[in-house]
KEPA-924719 format. One record per residue (C-alpha): residue number from 1; residue in one letter; x, y, z. Coordinates in nm, 4 decimals. Each point is the difference from the previous one (the first is absolute). Layout:
! KEPA-924719
VEXZA    i  aa         X         Y         Z
VEXZA  NUM   a         X         Y         Z
...
This chain:
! KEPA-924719
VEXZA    i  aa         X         Y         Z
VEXZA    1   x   -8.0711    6.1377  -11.8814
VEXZA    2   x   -0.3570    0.0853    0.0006
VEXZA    3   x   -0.1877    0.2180    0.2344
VEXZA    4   x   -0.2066   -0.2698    0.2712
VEXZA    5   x   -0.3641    0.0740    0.0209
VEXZA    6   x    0.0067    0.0164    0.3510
VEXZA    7   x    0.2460    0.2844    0.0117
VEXZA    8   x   -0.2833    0.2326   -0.0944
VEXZA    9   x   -0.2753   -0.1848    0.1420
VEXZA   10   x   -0.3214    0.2659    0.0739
VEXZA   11   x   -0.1025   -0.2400    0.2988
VEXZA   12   x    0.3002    0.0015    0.1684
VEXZA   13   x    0.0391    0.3503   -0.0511
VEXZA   14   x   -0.3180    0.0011    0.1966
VEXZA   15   x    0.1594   -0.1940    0.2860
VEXZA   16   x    0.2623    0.2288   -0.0046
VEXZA   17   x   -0.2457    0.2841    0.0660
VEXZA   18   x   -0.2403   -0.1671    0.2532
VEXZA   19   x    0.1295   -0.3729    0.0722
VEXZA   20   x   -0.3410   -0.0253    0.1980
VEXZA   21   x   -0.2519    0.0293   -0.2953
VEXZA   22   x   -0.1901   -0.2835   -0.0997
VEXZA   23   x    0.2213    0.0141   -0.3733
VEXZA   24   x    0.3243    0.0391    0.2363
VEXZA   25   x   -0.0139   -0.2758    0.1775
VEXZA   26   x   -0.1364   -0.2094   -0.2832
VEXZA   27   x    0.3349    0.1057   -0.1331
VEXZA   28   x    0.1795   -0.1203    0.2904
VEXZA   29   x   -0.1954   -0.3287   -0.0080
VEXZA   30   x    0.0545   -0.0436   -0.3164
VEXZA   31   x    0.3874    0.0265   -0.0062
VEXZA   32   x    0.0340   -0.2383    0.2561
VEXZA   33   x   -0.0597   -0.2607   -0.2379
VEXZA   34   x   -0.0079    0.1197   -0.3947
VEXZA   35   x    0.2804   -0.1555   -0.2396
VEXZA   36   x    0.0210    0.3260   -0.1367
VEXZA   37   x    0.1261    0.1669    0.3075
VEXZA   38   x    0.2011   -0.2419    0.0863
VEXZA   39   x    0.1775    0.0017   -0.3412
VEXZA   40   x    0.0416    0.4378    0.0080
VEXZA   41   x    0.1444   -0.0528    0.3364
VEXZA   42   x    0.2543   -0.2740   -0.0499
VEXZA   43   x    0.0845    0.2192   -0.3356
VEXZA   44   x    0.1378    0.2874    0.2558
VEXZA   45   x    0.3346    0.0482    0.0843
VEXZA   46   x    0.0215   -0.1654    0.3885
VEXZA   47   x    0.0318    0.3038    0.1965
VEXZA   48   x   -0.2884    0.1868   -0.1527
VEXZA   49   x   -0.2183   -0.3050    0.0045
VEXZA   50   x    0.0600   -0.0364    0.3498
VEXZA   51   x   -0.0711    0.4118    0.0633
VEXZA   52   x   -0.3529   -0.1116   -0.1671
VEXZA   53   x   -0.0839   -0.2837    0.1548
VEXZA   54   x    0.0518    0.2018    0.3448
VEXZA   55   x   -0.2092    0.2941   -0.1164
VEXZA   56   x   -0.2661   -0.2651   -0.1023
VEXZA   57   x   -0.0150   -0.2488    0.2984
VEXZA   58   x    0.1077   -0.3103   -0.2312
VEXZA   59   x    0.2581   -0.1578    0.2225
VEXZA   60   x    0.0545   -0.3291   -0.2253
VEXZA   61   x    0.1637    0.2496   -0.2645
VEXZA   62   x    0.2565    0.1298    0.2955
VEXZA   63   x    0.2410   -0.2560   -0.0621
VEXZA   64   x    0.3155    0.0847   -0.1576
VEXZA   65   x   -0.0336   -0.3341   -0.2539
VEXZA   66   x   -0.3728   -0.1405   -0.1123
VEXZA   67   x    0.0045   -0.3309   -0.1428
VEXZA   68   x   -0.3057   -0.0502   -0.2712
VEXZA   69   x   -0.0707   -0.3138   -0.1692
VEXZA   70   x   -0.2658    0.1074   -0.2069
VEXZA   71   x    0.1393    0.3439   -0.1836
């Protein structure tokens, strides 16, 4: 399986450092909504997607099932 870009992403390393700089929460912002995202977290094994989606505030990944028409 390969590696997911956003498992080594620089700007959410930057959230993870200060979540209140202008590139952290443009990060933040920016997960809320990017395919991307939500394709690297529905790739994670339920509990540790759910550990991450606490740590980052994104409650609609919380669930123990996600339905997704579109991946």
């Amino acid at each position: 399986m390969a590696t997911h870009k956003c498992t080594n992403c620089s700007i959410r390393n930057n959230y993870d450092q200060n979540p209140k700089s202008f590139l952290g929460r443009l990060w933040h912002w920016h997960a809320r909504w990017c395919p991307g995202w939500k394709k690297y977290m529905l790739s994670l094994p339920v509990p540790e997607r759910i550990a991450m989606a606490r740590k980052y505030k994104l409650k609609k990944y919380e669930k123990e099932q996600i339905v997704c028409k579109w991946i």
